[in-house]
Steps between C-alpha positions, in 0.01 A plus 500: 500500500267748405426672871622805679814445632662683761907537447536262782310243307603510193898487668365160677363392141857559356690358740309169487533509132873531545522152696292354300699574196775286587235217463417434148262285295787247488519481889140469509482221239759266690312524821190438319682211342663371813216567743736682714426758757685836411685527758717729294214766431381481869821597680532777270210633571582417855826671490284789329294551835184465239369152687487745820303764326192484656590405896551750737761707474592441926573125372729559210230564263439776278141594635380524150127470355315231325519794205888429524498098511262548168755650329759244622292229382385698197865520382618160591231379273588754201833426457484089502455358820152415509604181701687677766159693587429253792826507623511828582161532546441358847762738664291766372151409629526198680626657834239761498291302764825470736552853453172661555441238773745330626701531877755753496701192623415328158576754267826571621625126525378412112480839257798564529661170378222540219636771409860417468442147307551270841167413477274367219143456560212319347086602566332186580100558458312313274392087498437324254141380631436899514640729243353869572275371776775604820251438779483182425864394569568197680864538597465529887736632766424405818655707814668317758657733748802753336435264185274422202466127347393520141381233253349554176583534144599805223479544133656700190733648816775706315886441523414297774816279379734739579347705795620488845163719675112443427250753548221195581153547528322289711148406749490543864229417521238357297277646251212336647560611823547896381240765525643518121647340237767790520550443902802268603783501251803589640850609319860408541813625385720200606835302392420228212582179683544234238469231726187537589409686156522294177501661214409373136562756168185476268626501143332776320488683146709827587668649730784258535753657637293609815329124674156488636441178737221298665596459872460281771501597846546256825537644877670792394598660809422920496598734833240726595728796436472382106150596533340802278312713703237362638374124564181447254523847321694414202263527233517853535866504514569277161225737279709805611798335372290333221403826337831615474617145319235630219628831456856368452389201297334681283744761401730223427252355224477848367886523486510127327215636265802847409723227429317316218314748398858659442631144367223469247527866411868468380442150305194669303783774391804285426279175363441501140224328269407562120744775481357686799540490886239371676430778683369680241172292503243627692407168587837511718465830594165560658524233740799599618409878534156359680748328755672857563210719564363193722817529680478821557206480654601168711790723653309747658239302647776300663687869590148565667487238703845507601441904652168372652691215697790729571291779639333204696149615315244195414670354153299134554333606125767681313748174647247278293479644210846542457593167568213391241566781207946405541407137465250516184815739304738273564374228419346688196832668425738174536251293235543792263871496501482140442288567218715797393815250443328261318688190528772639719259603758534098639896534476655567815755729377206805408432396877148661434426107529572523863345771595171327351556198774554752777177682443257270489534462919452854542096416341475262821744630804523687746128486452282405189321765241151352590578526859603883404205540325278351800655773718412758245123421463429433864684810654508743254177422283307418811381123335418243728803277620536175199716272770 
């Protein structure tokens, strides 16, 4: 990653590279194949203390920055396990709004058995009647005494098939009855009761080996003391968390976009047509050496961002544009090393295949590149608001 690195960093980079060596393309391939969750992979990097990286240190974390989970998810990516990114990913951002807002009472009954594997967790936001509008959720909890009674339903909710906690987003009250839309959404961080949570995978493109499910959700019982913060102020509390998911994310695309680039680097030396390797053709190489100096610059926008959030500075802008110049490379840099291979770009043992199915979500999720580019025009161009 071309950034400056303290020692400290570039020792956390290395050791995640170490775990993740013992996890090759093969390993990657059969989960892909299988549509298994790698369990493997994740208790390593359990065992590692890596899933912990981010959560306070009090807790059995490591304290570290959103600079340090980018280079966590940065590597994972590199080195072949693209898939694995969402795994992982939710220990290192999703409990951001129970730490910077949570009851001390709260924290120290569930980060800690995040930390050491006990737990696994899904984020429950989005509906499928909403997409990126989040005020206008309809899953409802409803407060009776020490409890909450929620109904509603959840969509594209990840490894929601094999997590025991939810970080659920929900109304209190409703949007018509808010001062605004923003007003009345409350968050939990509560135990995944599958019988009065059903939970249906969606079969998708990529990203087998890590599920993402539609969910249905019927008098779900929450205790008060599963409660985020506040009652009706956790809008606020999910964009704090929000902006770190987009740092992360987006490193990871620019560590899948290393690994083909590196992939389709190696076939244009080794492959050889009409007496020549490929790679000699400038048709090869200047759209691969476009994709470097783009990633270049990709990897210290997001290394921007990342110091602006950790230094707790306003990063809404630099978070955007990451997230939006990440997604267009890798998507740009996977179709290239499909084209690179020719033929053997569609075989899954080049694997450069896979990474091509993975990608295309990152154009759409956590949040869309005309959404990004809304964001950019209204707030930092000063045009009028489009939606």
């Amino acid at each position: 990653m071309h950034v400056p690195m303290t020692e400290e960093q570039r020792a956390i980079r290395e050791g995640v590279a170490a775990v993740c060596a013992r996890f090759g393309d093969d390993y990657w391939l059969q989960h892909d194949r299988q549509k298994s969750f790698p369990v493997e992979f994740v208790d390593a990097m359990v065992k590692a203390g890596w899933t912990g990286a981010t959560l306070p240190q009090e807790y059995g974390g490591a304290g570290l920055g959103i600079r340090e989970a980018a280079l966590i998810l940065y590597e994972i990516n590199r080195t072949g396990g693209a898939a694995a990114t969402a795994s992982v990913l939710l220990n290192l951002f999703g409990p951001h709004p129970v730490v910077r807002f949570g009851s001390e009472e709260l924290k120290r009954r569930t980060l800690p058995r995040l930390i050491t594997g006990e737990d696994r967790t899904c984020l429950a936001v989005t509906e499928a009647d909403v997409g990126l509008n989040t005020t206008d959720i309809k899953t409802f909890a409803r407060r009776e005494g020490d409890r909450y009674i929620v109904n509603g339903r959840k969509a594209w909710v990840t490894t929601a098939q094999i997590a025991n906690k939810i970080l659920l987003v929900t109304r209190t009250t409703a949007k018509a009855d808010c001062a605004k839309p923003t007003d009345g959404i409350t968050l939990f961080y509560t135990d995944m009761d599958r019988s009065k949570i059903t939970v249906r995978e969606i079969e998708k493109m990529g990203r087998h080996a890590v599920d993402a499910s539609d969910m249905v959700i019927e008098g779900l019982e929450i205790p008060v003391e599963d409660r985020i913060g506040e009652e009706g102020k956790g809008f606020k509390y999910l964009l704090h968390g929000l902006n770190a998911e987009r740092i992360v994310v987006a490193a990871g695309m620019l560590g899948g976009t290393r690994s083909v680039l590196d992939r389709a680097v190696q076939y244009a030396k080794d492959r050889v047509v009409f007496g020549r390797p490929i790679g000699k053709n400038q048709a090869i190489q200047h759209p691969l050496a476009e994709i470097w100096a783009r990633l270049t610059a990709a990897e210290l926008t997001v290394w921007a961002a990342a110091t602006l959030y950790d230094a707790e500075q306003p990063c809404a802008a630099e978070v955007n544009a990451s997230k939006f110049l990440s997604a267009e490379l890798y998507f740009d840099a996977c179709t290239r090393a499909v084209r690179v291979h020719g033929g053997y770009g569609q075989a899954k043992e080049y694997h450069v295949e896979r990474y091509f199915r993975e990608c295309t979500s990152a154009l759409v999720a956590p949040v869309s590149q005309e959404m990004v580019l809304c964001h950019i025009a209204e707030q930092m161009l000063g045009l009028p608001k489009s939606y």
